[in-house]
C-alpha positions, -999 to +999 in steps of 0.1 A: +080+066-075+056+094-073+038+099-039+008+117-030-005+120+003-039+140+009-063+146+038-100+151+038-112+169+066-080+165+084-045+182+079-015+160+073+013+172+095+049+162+085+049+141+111+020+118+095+039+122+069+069+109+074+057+078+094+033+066+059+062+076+037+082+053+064+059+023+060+055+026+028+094+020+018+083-019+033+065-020-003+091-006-026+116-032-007+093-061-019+089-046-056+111-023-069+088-011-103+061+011-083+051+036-105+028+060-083+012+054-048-018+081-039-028+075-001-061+101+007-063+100+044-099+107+060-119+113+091-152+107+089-177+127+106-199+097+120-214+099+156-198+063+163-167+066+176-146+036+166-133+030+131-141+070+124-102+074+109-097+061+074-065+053+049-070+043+015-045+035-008-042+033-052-007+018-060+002+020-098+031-009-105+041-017-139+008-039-153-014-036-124-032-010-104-039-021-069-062-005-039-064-012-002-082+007+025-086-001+062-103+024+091-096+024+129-103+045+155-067+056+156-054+070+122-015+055+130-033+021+133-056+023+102-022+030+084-003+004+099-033-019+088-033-005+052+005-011+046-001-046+058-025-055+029-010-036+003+016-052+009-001-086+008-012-076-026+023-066-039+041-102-028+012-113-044+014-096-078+057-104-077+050-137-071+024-140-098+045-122-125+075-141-118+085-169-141+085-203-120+090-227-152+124-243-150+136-256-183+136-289-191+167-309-186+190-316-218+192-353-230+217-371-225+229-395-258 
C-alpha cells in the first residue's frame, strides 16, 4: 500500500502522522487489496472559526477509486471523521464485490 500524506498551509508533524497512518490500518483490516491512499490535509484560511481544519482522502483498491473528506474545527476530529466514512465506503465495496450466490443444491434420484 502506498501512502501519501500532504499538508496545505499546514506542516504535518510525525506525530499527525503516525495517529492517520494509525487509523488508517482500521481500513486495510477490512480490505486487504488497497492499492494507494493519498490523504492532503488543509487549513483553510476562512474568518469563521469552526470547521476551518480539513482531511480529504483518494483511496485506490483493486476496481474502484474511492474519496471521502470531512472538516472540523479540530484537525484530530476531522480525521477521526474521515476514517469513519472511508471506511463505510470500503465495507461497502467488500460487500458489494463479494460473491453471495450459493449453488444450487444437487438432486437427489
Amino acid at each position: 500500500m502506498n501512502l501519501t500524506i500532504s499538508g496545505h498551509h499546514l506542516e504535518v508533524t510525525p506525530a499527525l502522522r503516525d495517529y492517520v497512518t494509525g487509523k488508517l490500518d482500521r481500513i486495510t483490516r477490512h480490505f486487504d487489496q488497497v492499492v494507494d491512499v493519498k490523504v492532503l490535509l488543509t487549513v483553510e484560511k476562512q474568518k469563521e472559526k469552526e470547521k476551518r481544519q480539513r482531511a480529504e482522502c483518494n483511496i485506490h483498491v483493486k476496481g474502484s477509486d474511492m474519496f471521502a473528506e470531512s472538516a472540523h474545527e479540530d484537525l484530530y476530529a476531522a480525521v477521526d471523521d474521515l476514517v469513519d466514512k472511508l471506511d463505510r465506503q470500503v465495507v461497502k465495496h467488500k460487500d458489494r464485490i463479494t460473491d453471495h450466490h450459493h449453488s444450487a443444491p444437487k438432486r437427489m434420484m
